[in-house]
N, C-alpha and C positions, 0 to 999 in steps of 0.2 A: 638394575634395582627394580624391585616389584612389591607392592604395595601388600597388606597381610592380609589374609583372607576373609578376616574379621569387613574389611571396609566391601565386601561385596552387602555384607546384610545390613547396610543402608540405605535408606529413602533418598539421599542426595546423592549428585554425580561427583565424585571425588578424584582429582587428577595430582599425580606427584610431580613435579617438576626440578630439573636441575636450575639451580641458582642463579649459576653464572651463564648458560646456553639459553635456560627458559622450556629447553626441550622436555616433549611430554615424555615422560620415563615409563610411567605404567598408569591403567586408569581400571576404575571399576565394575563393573557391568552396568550401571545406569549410566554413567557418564556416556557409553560407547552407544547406547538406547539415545542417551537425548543428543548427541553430536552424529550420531547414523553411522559412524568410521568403528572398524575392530581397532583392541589396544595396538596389535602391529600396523595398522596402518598409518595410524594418531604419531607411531614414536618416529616415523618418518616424514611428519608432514609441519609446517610451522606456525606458530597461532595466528600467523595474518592469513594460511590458507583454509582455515576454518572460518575467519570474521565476513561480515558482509562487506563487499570491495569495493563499496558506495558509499559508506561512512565511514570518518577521519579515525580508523583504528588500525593503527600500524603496530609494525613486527619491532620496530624499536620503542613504542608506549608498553607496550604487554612485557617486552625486556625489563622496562623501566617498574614498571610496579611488581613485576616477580624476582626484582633485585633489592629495593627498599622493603619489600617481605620478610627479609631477612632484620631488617630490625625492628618495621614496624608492620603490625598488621595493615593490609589492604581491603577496602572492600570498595568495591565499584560494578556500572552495569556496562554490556558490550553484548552488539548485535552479532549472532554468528549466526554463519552458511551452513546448513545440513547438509551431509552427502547425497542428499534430491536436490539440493538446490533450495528447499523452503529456509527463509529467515525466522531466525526466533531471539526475542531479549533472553538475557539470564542475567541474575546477579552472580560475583564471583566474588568470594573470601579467601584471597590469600595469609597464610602463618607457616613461620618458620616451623619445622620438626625435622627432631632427631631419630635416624634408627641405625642401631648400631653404631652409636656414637659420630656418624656421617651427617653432616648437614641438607633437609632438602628444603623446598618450598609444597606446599600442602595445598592445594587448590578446591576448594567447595563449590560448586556449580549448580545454581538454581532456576529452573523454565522460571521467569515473570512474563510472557505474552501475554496474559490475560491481564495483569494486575499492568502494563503499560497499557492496553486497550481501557481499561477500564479509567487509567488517569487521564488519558487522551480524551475522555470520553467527558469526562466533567468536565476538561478545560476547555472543550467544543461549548458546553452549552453556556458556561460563562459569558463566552463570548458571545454566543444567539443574546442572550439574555440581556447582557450587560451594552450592546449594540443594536444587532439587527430587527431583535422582536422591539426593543423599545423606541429605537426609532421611528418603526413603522407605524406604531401604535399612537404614536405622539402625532406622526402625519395624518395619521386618521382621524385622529383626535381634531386636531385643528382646521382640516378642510373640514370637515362634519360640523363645526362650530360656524364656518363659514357661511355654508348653504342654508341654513337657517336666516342668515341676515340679507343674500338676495335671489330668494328664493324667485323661479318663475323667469330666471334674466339668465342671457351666455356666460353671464361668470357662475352662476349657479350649473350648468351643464358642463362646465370646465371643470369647475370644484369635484363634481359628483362623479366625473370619468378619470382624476385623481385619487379621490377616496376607491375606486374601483382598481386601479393600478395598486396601488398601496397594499391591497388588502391580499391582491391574488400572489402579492410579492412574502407577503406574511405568509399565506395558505402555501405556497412553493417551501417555506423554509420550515413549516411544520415538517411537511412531506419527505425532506430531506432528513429530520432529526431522525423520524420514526426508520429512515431506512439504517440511520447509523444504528441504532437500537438495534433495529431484527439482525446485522449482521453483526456486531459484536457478540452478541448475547448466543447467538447460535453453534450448533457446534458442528465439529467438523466432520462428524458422521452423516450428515447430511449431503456434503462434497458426491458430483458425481463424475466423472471421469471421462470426457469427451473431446473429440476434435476442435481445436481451437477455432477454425473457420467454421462448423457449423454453430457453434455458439454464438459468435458475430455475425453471423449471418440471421439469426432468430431475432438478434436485438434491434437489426437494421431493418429488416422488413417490416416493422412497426411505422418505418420513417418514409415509404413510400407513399405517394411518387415523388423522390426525391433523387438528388446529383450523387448519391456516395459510390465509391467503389470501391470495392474488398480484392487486396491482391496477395495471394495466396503464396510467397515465396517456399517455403519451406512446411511439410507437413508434420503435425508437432498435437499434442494432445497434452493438456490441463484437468484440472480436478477445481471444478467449480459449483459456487450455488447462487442463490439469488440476486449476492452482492455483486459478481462480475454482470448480470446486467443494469444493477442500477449505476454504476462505474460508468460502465460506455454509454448507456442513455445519456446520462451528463453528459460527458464529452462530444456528443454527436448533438445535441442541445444547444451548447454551448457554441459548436462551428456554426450551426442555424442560422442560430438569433442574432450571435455577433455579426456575421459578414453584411458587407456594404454591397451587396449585388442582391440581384433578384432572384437567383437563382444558385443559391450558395454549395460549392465543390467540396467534397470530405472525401478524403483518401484514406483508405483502413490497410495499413502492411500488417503481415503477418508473416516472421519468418523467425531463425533461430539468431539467439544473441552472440556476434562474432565473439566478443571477450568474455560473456560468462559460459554460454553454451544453455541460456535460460527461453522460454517463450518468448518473444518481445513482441507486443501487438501495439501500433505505430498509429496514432492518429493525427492527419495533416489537413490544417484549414487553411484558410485566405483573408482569416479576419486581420482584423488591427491589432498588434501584437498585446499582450498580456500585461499587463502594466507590471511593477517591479512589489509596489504591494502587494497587489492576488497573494505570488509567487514566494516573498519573502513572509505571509501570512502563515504557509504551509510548516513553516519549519518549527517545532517543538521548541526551539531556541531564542524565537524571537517574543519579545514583549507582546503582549494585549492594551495597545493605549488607544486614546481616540483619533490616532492619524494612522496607525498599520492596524486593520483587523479586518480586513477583505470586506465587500460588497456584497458578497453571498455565500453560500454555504457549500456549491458544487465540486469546487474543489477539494473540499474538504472530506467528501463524500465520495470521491474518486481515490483519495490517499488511502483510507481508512480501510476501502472495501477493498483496494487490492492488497493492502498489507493484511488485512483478516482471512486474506487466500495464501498466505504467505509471501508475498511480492511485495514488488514496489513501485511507486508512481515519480516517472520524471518530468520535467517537464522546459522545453528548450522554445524557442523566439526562433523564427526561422530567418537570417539575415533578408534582409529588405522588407517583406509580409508576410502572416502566417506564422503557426505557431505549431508545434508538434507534442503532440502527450504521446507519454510509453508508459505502457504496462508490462512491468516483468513478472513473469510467473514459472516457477518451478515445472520444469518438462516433465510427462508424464510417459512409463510407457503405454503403446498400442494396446488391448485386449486381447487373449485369442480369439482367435476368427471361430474355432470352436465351443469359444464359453459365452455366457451370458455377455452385451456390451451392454452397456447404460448408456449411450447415445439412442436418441428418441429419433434419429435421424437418420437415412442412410448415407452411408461413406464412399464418397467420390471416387473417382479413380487419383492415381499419389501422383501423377505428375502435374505443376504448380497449377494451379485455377485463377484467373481473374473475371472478374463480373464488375459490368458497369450496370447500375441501377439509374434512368436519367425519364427526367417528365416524357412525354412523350407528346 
């Protein structure tokens, strides 16, 4: 069965589905644009291996509402895998339609990436707002009240390298909003298309003389812009300031993802593990009260930017100490060696690199 030709001259992605399989039958020309698959590829493939395979969207849910389609309309949002590998939200509006007297299920499919960026993006500042900046502020407020009353005495020197801490801890989460800002609001024309180890390798040499090592398993190239480095700065921040040593160890892997076949760039500390707040902060799902709403804003600033590259940020406890953040990001092809590259850098030889970066 194949959809009429009339639904090609629509703005939305339009897929027909059988009822009872769920199988895509025929789809439109935009549809094939926004999912990256031709319609023969699609009628052979099943909606869980379009969805992203990191969130709870299964081939028996999508069964499930393209079977109550039939009596009642459906409408719901679900994150899918594009044939590069980039994730993107859509809403989908399922309803029944007949053609030819044959029953199918009628599928509308709309990009919202921007309009979840965009909701993500107020529930970020809610939360600065409604916590981090007014906390701080209150702390400044009150040591500042303080140093006036013993003024010229060590609690007055206390009070005042307090109000100093406080303040740089407010000016750090300014820093952080504006970087959410420039990379949601940006667009993806600006993406430039490089080796994933020279890019981390740009971000690290900022951090010198310092313990990290960058190990080069698999050679692999990304499409990034400003947001993947403020992502790893965090990250590489974060192992810093946390570790309990003098001389704190950060491990940068970089090789291809065994089960999706995406970037995965692997970052491994030795701090003291992540507490279960941070962690449960990140997830869209969890309430904003005043005992879960994280302590700072880095993490949050590491999710956002690698999902604004189309990726996604994990982040795992490493049994005993240490803590591991992945970045996944849609693999890129190589440039020809003939045409223009947009790597500012030149390109290594392909067999693996590691570099230890250490004080000296």
């Amino acid at each position: 069965m194949t959809l009429p030709d009339e639904f090609d001259t629509l703005q939305v992605g339009t897929v027909l589905h059988d009822p009872k399989t769920g199988a895509f039958l025929d789809v439109n020309t935009q549809l094939e644009e926004l999912y990256g698959y031709s319609a023969e590829a699609l009628r052979e493939m099943s909606f869980e291996e379009v969805s992203a395979n990191t969130y709870s969207y299964t081939q028996a849910e999508a069964l499930r509402r393209i079977a109550a389609a039939e009596d009642t309309p459906q409408a719901f949002e679900w994150r899918i895998k594009r044939a590069d590998g980039e994730l993107i939200w859509v809403s989908i509006n399922l309803t029944r339609i007949a053609i030819d007297g044959r029953p199918y299920v009628l599928g509308e499919v709309t990009d919202i990436t921007e309009y979840k960026h965009n909701d993500r993006r107020v529930s970020l500042f809610y939360r600065l707002l409604r916590h981090n900046l007014r906390n701080d502020i209150n702390v400044i407020s009150g040591f500042a009240d303080h140093v006036v009353g013993v003024a010229e005495t060590e609690a007055a020197r206390t009070s005042a390298e307090k109000i100093k801490t406080a303040a740089g801890d407010l000016s750090r989460v300014s820093e952080s909003v504006k970087q959410i800002e420039n990379t949601i609001t940006r667009e993806q024309s600006y993406w430039t298309r490089r080796p994933a180890v020279d890019v981390v390798a740009e971000t690290v040499e900022r951090f010198e003389p310092s313990n990290i090592e960058i190990d080069e398993r698999t050679e692999m190239w990304i499409a990034v812009d400003d947001a993947f480095d403020h992502a790893l700065t965090h990250a590489i921040e974060n192992a810093i300031v946390h570790a309990e040593t003098p001389e704190p160890s950060v491990r940068i892997v970089i090789e291809e993802s065994p089960n999706t076949g995406r970037v995965e760039i692997r970052i491994e500390d030795e701090c003291p593990l992540i507490p279960d707040m941070e962690i449960d902060a990140l997830s869209e799902h969890t309430e904003t009260t005043t005992t879960s709403h994280g302590s700072g804003v880095g993490l949050f600033v590491m999710k956002w930017c690698i999902e604004s590259l189309g990726g996604e940020l994990k982040i795992e406890r490493r049994s005993g100490r240490g803590n591991c953040v992945y970045f996944y990001l849609p693999p890129k092809e190589s440039p020809d060696p003939d045409s223009e590259i947009v790597s500012h850098t030149a390109r290594r030889p392909t067999e693996a690199v590691s570099r230890q970066r250490s004080t000296e």
